[in-house]
Structure formats: C-alpha cells, structure tokens
N, C-alpha and C positions, 0 to 999 in steps of 0.2 A: 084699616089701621092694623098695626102690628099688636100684641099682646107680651109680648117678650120672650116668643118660643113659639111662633106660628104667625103666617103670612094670611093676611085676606084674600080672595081671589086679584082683586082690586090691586095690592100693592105687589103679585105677584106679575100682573100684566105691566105695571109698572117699570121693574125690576130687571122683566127679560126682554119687553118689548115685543110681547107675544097677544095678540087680542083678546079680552075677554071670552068673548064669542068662541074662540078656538080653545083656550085655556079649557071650558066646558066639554069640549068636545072631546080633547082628550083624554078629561077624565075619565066620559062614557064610552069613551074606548080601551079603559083601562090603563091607559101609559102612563096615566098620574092619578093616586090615591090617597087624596085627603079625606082630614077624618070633617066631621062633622061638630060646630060648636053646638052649645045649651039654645042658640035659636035656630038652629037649623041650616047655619051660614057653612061652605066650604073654606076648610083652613090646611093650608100647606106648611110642612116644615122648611128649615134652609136649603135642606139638597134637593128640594122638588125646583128649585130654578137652577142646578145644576142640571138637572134633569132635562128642563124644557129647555134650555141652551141646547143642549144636545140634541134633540130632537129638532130644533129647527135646525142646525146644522146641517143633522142629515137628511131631512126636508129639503134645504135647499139642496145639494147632491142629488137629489132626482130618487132617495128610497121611498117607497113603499111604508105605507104603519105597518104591515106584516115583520118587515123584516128589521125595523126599527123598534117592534115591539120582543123579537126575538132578541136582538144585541143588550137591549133594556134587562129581558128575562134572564143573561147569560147564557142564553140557547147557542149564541152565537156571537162569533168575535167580531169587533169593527173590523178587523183584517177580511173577515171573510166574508161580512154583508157588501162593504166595498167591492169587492174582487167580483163578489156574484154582479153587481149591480153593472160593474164597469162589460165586462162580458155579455150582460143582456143589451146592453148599447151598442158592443161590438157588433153582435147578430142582427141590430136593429139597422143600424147603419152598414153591416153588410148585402141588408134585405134591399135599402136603396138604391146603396150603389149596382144592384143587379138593375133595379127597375129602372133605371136614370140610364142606364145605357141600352138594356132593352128597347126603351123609347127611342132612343138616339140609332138605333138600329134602325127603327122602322123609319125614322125621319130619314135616315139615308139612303134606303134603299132607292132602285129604280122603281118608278110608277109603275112597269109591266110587273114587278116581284114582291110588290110593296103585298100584295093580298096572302101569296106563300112565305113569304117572312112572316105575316103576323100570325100565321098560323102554326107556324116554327116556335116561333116566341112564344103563344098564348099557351101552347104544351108544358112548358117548363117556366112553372111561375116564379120559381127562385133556386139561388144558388142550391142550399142545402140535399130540395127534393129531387134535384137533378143529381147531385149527386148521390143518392139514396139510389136512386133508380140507375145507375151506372154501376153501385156495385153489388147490389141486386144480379144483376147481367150476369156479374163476372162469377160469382157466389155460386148460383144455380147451372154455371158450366164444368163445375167442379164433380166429376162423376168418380174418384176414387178416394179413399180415404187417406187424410196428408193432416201431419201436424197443425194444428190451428196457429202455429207461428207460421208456418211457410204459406198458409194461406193469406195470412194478415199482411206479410212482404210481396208476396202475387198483388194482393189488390192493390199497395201503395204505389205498384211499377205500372198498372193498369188504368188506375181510375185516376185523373187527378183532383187536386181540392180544387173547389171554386176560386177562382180569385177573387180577393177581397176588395179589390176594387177594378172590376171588369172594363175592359174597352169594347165598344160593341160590337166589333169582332169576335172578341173572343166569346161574349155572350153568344153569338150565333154561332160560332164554331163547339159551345157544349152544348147547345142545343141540337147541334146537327150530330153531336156522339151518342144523344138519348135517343132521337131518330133510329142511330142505326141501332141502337141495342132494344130499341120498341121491336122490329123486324123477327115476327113470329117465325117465318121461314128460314133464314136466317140462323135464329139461333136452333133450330130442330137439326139443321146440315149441321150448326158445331158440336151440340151432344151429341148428334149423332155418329161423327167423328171421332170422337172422345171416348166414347166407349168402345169404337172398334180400337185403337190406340191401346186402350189401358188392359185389352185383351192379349196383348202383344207385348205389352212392357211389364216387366217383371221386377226391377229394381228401381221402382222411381225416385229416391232419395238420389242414387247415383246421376238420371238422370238429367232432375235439377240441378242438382251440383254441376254438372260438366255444360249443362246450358247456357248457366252465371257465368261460366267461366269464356264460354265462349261468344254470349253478348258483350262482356269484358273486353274483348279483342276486336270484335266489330265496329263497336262503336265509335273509335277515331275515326274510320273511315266513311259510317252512315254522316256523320258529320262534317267530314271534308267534300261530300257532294258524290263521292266512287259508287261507281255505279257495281252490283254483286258481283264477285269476283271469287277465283280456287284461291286459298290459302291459309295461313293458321286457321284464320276465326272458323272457317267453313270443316277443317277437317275434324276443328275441336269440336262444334256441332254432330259432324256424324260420330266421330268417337263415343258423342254421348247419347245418343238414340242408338247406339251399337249395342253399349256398355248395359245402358239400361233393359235393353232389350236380350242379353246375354250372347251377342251375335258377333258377328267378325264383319269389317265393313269392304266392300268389292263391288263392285260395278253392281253386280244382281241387287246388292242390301241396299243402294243409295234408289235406284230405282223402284224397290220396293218400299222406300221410304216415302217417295212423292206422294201417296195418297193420303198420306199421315199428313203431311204438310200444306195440303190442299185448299182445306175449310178454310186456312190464315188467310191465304193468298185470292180469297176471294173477293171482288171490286167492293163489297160493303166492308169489308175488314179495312181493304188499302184506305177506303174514305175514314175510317175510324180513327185510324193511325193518322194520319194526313191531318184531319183535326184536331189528334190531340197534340199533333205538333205544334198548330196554330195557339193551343190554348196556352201551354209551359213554354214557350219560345224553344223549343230543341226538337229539331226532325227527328233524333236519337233515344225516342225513348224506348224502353225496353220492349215491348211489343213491334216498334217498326224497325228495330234492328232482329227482330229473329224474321221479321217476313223478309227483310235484304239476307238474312241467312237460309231462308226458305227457297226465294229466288235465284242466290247463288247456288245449292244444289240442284235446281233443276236447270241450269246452264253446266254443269257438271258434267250428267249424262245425257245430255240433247246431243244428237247427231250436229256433226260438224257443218 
C-alpha cells in the first residue's frame, strides 16, 4: 500500500510490471535505492518507477547492469550506451558471419583438400586477428622512418578490413594472405630488400609521391586485364625511384633498379596480391598494380 509519498515494494512491481523478485535484486545492485520504513519494509518514491521502466527498457535492448548503471549514474549518455551496445553486436555478428562461412568453406572443399583447408581455416579464428596479424606484416617491413600518416595510408592500400560478411571464399582467400605474411623466409628477403633500397634512396617523401602518382595511371589498365607494358605509368614509376634516389633514369638506372623490385615480384608476393584481389573484388589494388609496374620495367630492359 501506498502512504501518500512512497510506494511499497508490492505496489511498485504492480505499477511497472517488474517482479518482486528482480525489484530486490536491483536494489542490491544499487540501481534502485529505497529508504527504509519504521518496520523495516522497502519504500520507493514516484520516480523510482521511472526509473525501473527505464531499466527494463534497456534490459530488454540487450544492456548490461554495468552500463545501465552508468547511463542511471550520468556517467553516460543513452546516446552512447546504445551506440556502445549496438557495435558489440556488430563485432559479435561479425565474429559469425566469419565462422558460418568458414564452415561453409570446409563443407565445400574437395575431399582430397578438405584436411589443408581445415588447417588454413583453424589458423585464422576470426576476421579481426587476421587482420591484426596482416598489418603486423606490413608494420614491421617498414625499415625507414615516414610520417605515421603515410604509414596509416600504406597499411589501408595494403591490408584490407575483413568483410563483414564473408563468402567462403573470401574467408579462405584472407586466410591464405596471413599464410603468406606467416612465411618467416619470406619476410627476411623483404627486409632484407628494404634496407638495401633505403640505403640508396635519399628523398623518400618524393618517392612516394611520384609512386601515387604512378599507380594512379596504372591502374585503368591493371583493371582492363593489359598485361605490363612501356608508357606513362611505367615511366612515372622510374621517374620516381630516379627522383627519389637523386639519379637520372637510362637504361644502366632501370636495370640497376630490378633488384629493388625484386622481393615484390616474388611468387609469394604475386599469391598475396592475387588474394587480396579475391577478397575486395578488384585485381587493382595498389600493391598489384606496382608489381604490373615492377613487371613492366623488367620487360623494359630484357633483351629483345
């Protein structure tokens, strides 16, 4: 019964259609604090059933008492316990959709590949650590010091995000790109590359620059199926290993470029590239358009 300025527990389950039982519970959890009458009974004011409306509200939405106790405390806005909540669900049902086609993966493999696919797959438990481990790769091949914006534009040309909702292809085709970036040996030929390069290159801002500029031109054509060929994109390439390197570009400079070019052009790299085509649906990304710029300069100086 009511008193005329405070609710019993009783008429407060009444009222919100919340159970006794739980009413209790979130007292001793703090999200509701009634005082106490002269025998000892729990007594709520009016806006403690504003209160408990609220909370099963966002009870039912799928929160947390954590984060329902923070929105309660004004720790935090409904705007942003919502926003937090809806994005753990995103993650959660991105984790699915990886495992639901992973699966689907191994269901379709052939019998004789079904034991190497599961073993492809079982490496790479989910979107996310895959790609951690992709730009991991690309991070620790970074052997000169660059802007941390030019490096954060490196990795997004490099690594791509998961798909958020994978076909099982694609699942095995980024599983088969952490494969290649697993490849201890591998990656020791591309540092190892990399520092003979940056021992030679002297203006690397220019160099980048004239790179963009000349994957910019490539790329129509890695996309219309043209196989490496001389012309702008190729010349704006040496222009910029020229430039960058303070050199004049002539038959000797192009030829003394190929070993620079090398590590790209090596069959784990081409498989890298090849995959990551399959994962972003475009042959053209910026990694497999400089190995088609790689490859066109070594048809350049190849004897006729």
């Amino acid at each position: 019964m009511t008193d005329g300025t405070s609710l019993a527990i009783g008429d407060l389950s009444a009222l919100t259609g919340v159970p006794v039982r739980t009413i209790r519970f979130y007292c001793d959890e703090g999200i509701l604090e009634p005082v106490r009458s002269a025998g000892g009974h729990r007594r709520f004011d009016a806006a403690a059933a504003d209160r408990l409306r609220l909370v099963r509200r966002l009870r039912g939405l799928g929160l947390g008492l954590p984060a329902i106790t923070a929105v309660l405390a004004g720790e935090r806005s409904l705007d942003e316990a919502v926003a937090a909540e809806r994005a753990a669900l995103d993650a959660e049902l991105s984790a699915l959709a990886w495992r639901r086609a992973s699966l689907r993966a191994v269901e379709d493999a052939d019998p004789a590949e079904r034991a190497a696919r599961l073993d492809l797959l079982a490496a790479v438990q989910d979107g996310p650590r895959a790609h951690e481990a992709l730009l991991d790769f690309w991070r620790r091949r970074v052997v000169v010091r660059v802007p941390d914006e030019v490096v954060r534009v490196h990795l997004e040309m490099t690594v791509p995000e998961p798909p958020a909702d994978p076909t099982p292809e694609q699942v095995v085709a980024y599983a088969g790109m952490v494969a290649v970036a697993g490849d201890r040996a591998l990656f020791r030929r591309l540092r190892e590359g990399g520092r003979r390069n940056a021992e030679r290159v002297v203006d690397e801002p220019t160099l980048l620059y004239g790179m963009r500029e000349a994957v910019e031109l490539a790329m129509p054509l890695v996309r219309a199926g043209r196989a490496p060929e001389a012309g702008p994109a190729l010349e704006r390439f040496v222009d910029a290993h020229a430039a960058g390197r303070r050199e004049r570009d002539s038959v000797e400079f192009r030829r003394s470029l190929l070993p620079a070019v090398a590590p790209e052009q090596d069959p784990r790299m081409r498989r890298y590239w090849a995959l990551n085509g399959e994962v972003i649906g475009d042959a053209a990304a910026p990694g497999a358009v400089v190995l088609w710029l790689a490859d066109a300069l070594r048809g350049s100086v190849a004897p006729a």
